[in-house]
C-alpha positions as a LaTeX table, in Angstrom:
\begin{tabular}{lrrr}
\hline
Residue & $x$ (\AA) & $y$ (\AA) & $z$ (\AA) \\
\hline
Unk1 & 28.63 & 59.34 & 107.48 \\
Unk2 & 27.42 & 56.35 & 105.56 \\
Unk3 & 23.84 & 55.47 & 105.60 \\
Unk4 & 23.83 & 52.18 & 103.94 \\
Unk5 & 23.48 & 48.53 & 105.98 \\
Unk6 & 26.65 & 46.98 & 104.57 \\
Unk7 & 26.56 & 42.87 & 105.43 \\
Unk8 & 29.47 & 40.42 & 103.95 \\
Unk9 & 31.52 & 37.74 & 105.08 \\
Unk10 & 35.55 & 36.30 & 105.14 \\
Unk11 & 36.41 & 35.97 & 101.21 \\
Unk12 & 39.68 & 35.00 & 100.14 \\
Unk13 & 38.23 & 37.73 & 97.06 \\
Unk14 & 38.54 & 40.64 & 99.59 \\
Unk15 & 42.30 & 39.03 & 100.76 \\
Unk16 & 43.91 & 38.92 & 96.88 \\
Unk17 & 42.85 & 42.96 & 96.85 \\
Unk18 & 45.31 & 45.36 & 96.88 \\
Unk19 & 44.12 & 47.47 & 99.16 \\
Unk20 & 43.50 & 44.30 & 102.20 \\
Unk21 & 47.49 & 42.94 & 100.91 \\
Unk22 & 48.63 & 46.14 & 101.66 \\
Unk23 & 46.64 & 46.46 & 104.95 \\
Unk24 & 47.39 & 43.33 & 106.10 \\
Unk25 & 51.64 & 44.20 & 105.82 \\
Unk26 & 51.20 & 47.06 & 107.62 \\
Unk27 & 48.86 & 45.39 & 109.84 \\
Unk28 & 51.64 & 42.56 & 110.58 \\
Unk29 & 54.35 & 44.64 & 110.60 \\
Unk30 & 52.41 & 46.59 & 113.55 \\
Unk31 & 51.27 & 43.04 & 115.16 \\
Unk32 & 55.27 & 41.85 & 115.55 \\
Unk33 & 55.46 & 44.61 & 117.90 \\
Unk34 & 53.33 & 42.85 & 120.40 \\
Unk35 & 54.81 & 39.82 & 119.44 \\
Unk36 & 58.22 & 41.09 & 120.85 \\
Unk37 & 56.60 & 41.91 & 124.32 \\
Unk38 & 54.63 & 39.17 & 124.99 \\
Unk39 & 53.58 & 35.52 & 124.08 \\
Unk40 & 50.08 & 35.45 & 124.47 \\
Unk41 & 47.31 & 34.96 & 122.20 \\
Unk42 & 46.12 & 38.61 & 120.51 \\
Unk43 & 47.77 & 40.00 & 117.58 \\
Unk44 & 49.41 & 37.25 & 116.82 \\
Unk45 & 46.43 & 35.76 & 115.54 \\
Unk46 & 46.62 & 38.40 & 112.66 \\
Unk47 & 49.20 & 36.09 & 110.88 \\
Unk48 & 48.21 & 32.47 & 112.86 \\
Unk49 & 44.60 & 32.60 & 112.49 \\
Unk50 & 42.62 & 32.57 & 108.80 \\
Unk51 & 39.72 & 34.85 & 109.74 \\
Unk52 & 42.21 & 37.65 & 111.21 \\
Unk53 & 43.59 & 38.10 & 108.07 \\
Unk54 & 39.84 & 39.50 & 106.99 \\
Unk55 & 38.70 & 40.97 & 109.91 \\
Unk56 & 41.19 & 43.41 & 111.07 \\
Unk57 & 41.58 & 44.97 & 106.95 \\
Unk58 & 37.83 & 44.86 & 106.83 \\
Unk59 & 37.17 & 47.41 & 109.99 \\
Unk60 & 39.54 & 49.57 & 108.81 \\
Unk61 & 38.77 & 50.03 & 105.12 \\
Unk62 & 34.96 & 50.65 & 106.23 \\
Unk63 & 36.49 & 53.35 & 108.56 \\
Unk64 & 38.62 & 54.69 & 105.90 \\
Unk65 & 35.55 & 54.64 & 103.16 \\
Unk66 & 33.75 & 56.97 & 105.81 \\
Unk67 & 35.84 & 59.84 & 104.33 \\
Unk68 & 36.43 & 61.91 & 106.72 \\
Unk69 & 39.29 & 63.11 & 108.41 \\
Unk70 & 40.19 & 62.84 & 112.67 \\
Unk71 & 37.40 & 60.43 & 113.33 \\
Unk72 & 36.54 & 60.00 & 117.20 \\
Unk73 & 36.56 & 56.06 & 117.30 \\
Unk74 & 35.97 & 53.94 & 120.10 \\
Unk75 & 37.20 & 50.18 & 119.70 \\
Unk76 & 35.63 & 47.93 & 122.33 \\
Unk77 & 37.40 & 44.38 & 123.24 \\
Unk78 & 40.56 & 45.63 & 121.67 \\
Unk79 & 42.77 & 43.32 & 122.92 \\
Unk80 & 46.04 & 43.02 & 121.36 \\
Unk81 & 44.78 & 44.19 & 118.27 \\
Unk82 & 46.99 & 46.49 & 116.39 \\
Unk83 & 43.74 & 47.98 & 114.73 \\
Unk84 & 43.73 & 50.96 & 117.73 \\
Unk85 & 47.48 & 51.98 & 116.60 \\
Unk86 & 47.07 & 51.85 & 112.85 \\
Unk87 & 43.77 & 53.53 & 112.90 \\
Unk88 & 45.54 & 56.50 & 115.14 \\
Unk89 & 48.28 & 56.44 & 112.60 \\
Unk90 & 45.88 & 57.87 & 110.04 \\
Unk91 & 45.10 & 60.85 & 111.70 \\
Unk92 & 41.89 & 59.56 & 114.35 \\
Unk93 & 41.35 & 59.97 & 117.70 \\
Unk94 & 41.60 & 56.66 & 118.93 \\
Unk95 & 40.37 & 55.01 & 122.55 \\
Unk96 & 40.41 & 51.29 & 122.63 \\
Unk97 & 38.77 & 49.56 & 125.96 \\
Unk98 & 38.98 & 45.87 & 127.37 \\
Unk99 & 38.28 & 44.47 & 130.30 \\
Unk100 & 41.25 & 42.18 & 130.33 \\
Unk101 & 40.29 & 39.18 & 131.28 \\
Unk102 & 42.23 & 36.88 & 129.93 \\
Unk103 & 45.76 & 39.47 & 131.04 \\
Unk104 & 46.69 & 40.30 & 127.22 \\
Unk105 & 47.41 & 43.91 & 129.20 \\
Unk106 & 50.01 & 42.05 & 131.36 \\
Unk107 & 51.62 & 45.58 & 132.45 \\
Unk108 & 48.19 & 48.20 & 131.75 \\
Unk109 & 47.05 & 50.31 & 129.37 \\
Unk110 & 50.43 & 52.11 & 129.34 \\
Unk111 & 52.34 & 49.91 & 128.53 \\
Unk112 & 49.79 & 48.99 & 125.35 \\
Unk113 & 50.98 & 52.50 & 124.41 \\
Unk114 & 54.31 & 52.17 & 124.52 \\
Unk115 & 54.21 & 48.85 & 122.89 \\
Unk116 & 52.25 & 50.45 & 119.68 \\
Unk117 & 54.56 & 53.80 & 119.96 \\
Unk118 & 50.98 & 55.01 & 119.83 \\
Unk119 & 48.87 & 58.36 & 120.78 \\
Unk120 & 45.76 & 56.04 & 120.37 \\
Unk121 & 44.32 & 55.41 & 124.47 \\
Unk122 & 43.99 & 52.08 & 126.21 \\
Unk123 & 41.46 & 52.19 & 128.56 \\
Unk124 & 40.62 & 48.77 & 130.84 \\
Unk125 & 37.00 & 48.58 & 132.03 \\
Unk126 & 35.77 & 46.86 & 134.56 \\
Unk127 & 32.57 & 46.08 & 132.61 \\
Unk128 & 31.00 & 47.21 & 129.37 \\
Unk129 & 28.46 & 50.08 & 131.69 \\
Unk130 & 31.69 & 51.68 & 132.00 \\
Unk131 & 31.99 & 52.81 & 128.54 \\
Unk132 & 29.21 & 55.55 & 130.12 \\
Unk133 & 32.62 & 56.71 & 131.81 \\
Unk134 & 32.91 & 58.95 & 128.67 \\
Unk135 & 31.30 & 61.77 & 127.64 \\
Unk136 & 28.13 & 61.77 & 125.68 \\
Unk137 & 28.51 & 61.31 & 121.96 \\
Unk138 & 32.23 & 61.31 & 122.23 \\
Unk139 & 32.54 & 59.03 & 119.57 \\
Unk140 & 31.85 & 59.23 & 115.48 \\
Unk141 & 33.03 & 55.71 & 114.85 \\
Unk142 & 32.32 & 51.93 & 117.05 \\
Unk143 & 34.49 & 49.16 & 116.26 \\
Unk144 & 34.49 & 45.67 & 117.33 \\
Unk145 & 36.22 & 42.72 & 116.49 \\
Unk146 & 35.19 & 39.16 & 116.73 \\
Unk147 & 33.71 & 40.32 & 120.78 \\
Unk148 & 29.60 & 40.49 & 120.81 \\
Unk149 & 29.09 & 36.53 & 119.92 \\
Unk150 & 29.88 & 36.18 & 123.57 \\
Unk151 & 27.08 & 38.55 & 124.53 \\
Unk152 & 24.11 & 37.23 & 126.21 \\
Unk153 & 20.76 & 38.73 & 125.49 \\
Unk154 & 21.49 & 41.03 & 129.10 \\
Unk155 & 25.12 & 42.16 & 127.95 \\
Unk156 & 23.24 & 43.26 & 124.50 \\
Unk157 & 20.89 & 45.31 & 126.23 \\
Unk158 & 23.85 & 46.95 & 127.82 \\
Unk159 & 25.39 & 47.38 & 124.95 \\
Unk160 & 22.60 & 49.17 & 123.02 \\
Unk161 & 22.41 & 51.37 & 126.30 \\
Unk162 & 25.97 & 52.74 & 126.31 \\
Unk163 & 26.08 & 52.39 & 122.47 \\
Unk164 & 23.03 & 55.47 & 123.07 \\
Unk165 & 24.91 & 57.47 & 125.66 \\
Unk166 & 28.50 & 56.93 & 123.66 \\
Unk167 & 28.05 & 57.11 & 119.90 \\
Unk168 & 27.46 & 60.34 & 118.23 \\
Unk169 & 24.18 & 59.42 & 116.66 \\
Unk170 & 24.70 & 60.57 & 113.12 \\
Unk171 & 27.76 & 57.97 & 113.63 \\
Unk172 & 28.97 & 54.67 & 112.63 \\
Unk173 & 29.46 & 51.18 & 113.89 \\
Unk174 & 31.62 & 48.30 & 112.14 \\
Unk175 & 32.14 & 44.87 & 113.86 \\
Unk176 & 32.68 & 41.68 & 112.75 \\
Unk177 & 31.58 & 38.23 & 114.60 \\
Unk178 & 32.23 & 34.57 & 114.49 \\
Unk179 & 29.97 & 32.24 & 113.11 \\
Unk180 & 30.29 & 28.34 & 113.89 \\
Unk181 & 29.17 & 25.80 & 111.09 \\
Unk182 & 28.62 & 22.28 & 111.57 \\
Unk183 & 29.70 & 20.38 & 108.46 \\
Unk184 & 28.41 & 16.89 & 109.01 \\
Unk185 & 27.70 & 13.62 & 110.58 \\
Unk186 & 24.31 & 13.40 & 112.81 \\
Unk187 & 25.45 & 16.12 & 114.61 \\
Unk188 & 25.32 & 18.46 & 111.47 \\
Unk189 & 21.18 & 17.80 & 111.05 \\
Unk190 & 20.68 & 19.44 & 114.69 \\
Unk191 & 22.95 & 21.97 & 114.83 \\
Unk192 & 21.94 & 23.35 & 111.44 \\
Unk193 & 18.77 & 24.73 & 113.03 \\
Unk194 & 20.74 & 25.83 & 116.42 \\
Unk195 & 23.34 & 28.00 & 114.55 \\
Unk196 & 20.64 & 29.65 & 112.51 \\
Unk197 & 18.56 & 30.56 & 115.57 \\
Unk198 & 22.12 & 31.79 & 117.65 \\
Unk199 & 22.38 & 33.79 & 114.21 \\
Unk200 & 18.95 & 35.46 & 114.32 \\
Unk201 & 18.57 & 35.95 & 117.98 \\
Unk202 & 22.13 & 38.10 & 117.44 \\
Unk203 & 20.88 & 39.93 & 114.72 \\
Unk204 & 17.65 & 40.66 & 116.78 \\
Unk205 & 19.39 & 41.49 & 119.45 \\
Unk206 & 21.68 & 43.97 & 117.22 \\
Unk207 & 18.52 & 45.12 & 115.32 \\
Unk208 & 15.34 & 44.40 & 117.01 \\
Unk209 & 12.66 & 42.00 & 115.32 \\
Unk210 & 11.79 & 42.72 & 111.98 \\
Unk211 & 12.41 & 42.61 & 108.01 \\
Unk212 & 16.22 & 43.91 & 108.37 \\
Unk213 & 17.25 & 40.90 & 110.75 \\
Unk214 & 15.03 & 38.70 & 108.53 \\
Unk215 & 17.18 & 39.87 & 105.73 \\
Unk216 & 20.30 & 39.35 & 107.46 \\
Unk217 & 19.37 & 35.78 & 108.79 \\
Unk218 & 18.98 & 34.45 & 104.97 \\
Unk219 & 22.41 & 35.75 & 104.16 \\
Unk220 & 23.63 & 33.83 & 107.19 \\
Unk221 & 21.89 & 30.47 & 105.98 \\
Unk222 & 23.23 & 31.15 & 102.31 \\
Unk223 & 26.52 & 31.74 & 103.58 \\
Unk224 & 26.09 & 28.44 & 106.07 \\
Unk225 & 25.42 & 26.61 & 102.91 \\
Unk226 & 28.50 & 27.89 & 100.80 \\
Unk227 & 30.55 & 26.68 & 103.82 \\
Unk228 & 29.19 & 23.20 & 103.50 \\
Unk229 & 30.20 & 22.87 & 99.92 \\
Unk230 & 33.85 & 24.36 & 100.12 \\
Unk231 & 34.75 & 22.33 & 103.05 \\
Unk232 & 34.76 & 19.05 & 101.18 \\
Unk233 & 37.07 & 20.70 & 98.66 \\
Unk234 & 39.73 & 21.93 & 101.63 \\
Unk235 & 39.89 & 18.33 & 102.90 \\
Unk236 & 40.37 & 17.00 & 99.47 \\
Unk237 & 42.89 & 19.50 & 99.19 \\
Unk238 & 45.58 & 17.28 & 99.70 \\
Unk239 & 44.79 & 15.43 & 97.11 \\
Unk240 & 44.21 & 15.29 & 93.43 \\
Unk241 & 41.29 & 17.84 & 93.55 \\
Unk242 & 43.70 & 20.80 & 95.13 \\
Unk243 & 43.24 & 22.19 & 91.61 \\
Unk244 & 39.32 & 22.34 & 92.08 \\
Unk245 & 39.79 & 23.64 & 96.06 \\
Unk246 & 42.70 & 26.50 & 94.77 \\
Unk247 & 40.33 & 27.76 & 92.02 \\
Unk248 & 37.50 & 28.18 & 94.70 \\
Unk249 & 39.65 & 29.70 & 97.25 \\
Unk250 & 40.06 & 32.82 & 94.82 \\
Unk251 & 37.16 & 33.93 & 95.60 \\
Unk252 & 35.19 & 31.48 & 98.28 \\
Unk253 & 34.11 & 31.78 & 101.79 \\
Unk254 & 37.52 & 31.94 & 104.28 \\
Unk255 & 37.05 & 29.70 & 107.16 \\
Unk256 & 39.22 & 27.88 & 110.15 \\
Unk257 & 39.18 & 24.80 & 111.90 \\
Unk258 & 39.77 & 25.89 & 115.48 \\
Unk259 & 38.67 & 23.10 & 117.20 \\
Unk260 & 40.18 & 18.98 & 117.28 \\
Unk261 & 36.77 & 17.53 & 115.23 \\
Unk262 & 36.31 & 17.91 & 111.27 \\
Unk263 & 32.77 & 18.46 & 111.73 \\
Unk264 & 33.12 & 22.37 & 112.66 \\
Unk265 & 34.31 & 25.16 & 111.60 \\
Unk266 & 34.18 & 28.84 & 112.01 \\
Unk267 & 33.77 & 31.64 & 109.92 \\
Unk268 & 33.20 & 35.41 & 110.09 \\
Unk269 & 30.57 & 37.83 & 109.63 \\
Unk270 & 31.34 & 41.61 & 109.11 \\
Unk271 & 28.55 & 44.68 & 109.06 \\
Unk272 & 28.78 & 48.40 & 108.44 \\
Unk273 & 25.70 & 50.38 & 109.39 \\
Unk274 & 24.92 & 53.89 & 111.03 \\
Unk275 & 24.18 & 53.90 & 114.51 \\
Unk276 & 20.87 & 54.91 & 114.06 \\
Unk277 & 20.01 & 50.93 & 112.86 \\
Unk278 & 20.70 & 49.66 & 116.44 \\
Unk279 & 19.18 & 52.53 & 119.04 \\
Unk280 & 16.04 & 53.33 & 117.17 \\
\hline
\end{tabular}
């Protein structure tokens, strides 16, 4: 397994690669499957939303640069995410677990399966304890997508509890996470400081107080501040400085508008680390 703390964010860099334009096809391709069953939000966001076109390719090229062959992966808050499938099509041993409460499983876990065509396992949870359903150290690999920014400092606890009992410990976790900017107007000058200390409490929460979440809070802020300064350039888009905004977006910080106002957006976080970082 990797021992390295890998931390980065939504590039449009990482999108132009070969390797994430070729994920994200057979990503999509894999997504319209769902697409034909039902209408709700979930995989459809791999082509609808910005961030999903990072995300998704991101998890699975860290799983891939592990290097090693029938993985034992457990994806928690899988949702519609085709993720489960593709990663099973490579040879792991999949299990992907929700709770379901917003119905994405309108007909169960089977019928997940027989959406995908898939050997991966759906699995619907009442609650994230549950996961202490499986056997201990079952898993080599935990993946998450865009799920533990709605933790509370409790469900955290939890999840650093079954994370122990789950996870093989010489093993692997890779998640990404939203991250909300405010851009500007009075409001910007106060939330600032409240994003920034959502940030740190989740890294704390993820890593425990001390020089790594200290480390990974100043990333946050620098990437906070990149934000600030390409946003201007999307709006101007439009205009005649789409030149200026279409060089930057090469390379630059990927982020949506998902709400009505101007004055946020959101953007995504993605980390890599052995389990060993989070149940010291």
């Amino acid at each position: 397994m990797k021992n390295d703390l890998l931390f980065t964010y939504a590039n449009w860099g990482d999108v132009r690669s070969a390797d994430f334009v070729n994920l994200i096809s057979e990503l999509g391709k894999l997504g319209a499957l769902a697409g034909q069953h039902t209408s709700k939000d979930g995989a459809g966001r791999l082509q609808h939303f910005t961030l999903k076109l990072w995300e998704t390719p991101f998890i699975a090229i860290q799983v891939q640069n592990i290097r090693s062959a029938g993985l034992r992966i457990l994806d928690i808050g899988s949702g519609l995410s085709p993720l489960p499938a593709h990663l099973q099509s490579l040879g792991h041993s999949v299990t992907a677990v929700d709770n379901n409460a917003w119905n994405l499983w309108e007909k169960g876990a089977g019928w997940m399966k027989s959406i995908y065509r898939t050997g991966a396992e759906y699995v619907e949870l009442s609650n994230l304890r549950d996961i202490t359903r499986f056997d201990k150290h079952s898993f080599d690999v935990i993946t998450s997508c865009s799920v533990i920014e709605h933790f509370d400092e409790e469900t955290f606890r939890i999840f650093r509890e079954v994370l122990k009992h789950a996870a093989n410990p010489e093993g692997q976790i890779i998640l990404t996470y939203d991250f909300d900017i405010a851009i500007w107007g009075a409001v910007s000058k106060d939330r600032d400081m409240l994003d920034i200390i959502k940030a740190g409490r989740l890294m704390e929460n993820l890593f425990g107080e001390g020089p790594v979440s200290q480390q990974l809070i100043a990333k946050t802020m620098k990437l906070q501040n990149r934000i600030k300064l390409a946003y201007p350039l999307f709006l101007a888009s439009r205009s005649h400085l789409f030149k200026l905004y279409r060089k930057l977006k090469k390379t630059g910080p990927m982020f949506n508008n998902l709400g009505t106002s101007l004055r946020e957006v959101t953007s995504s976080i993605g980390i890599s680390c052995p389990i060993s970082c989070l149940i010291k």
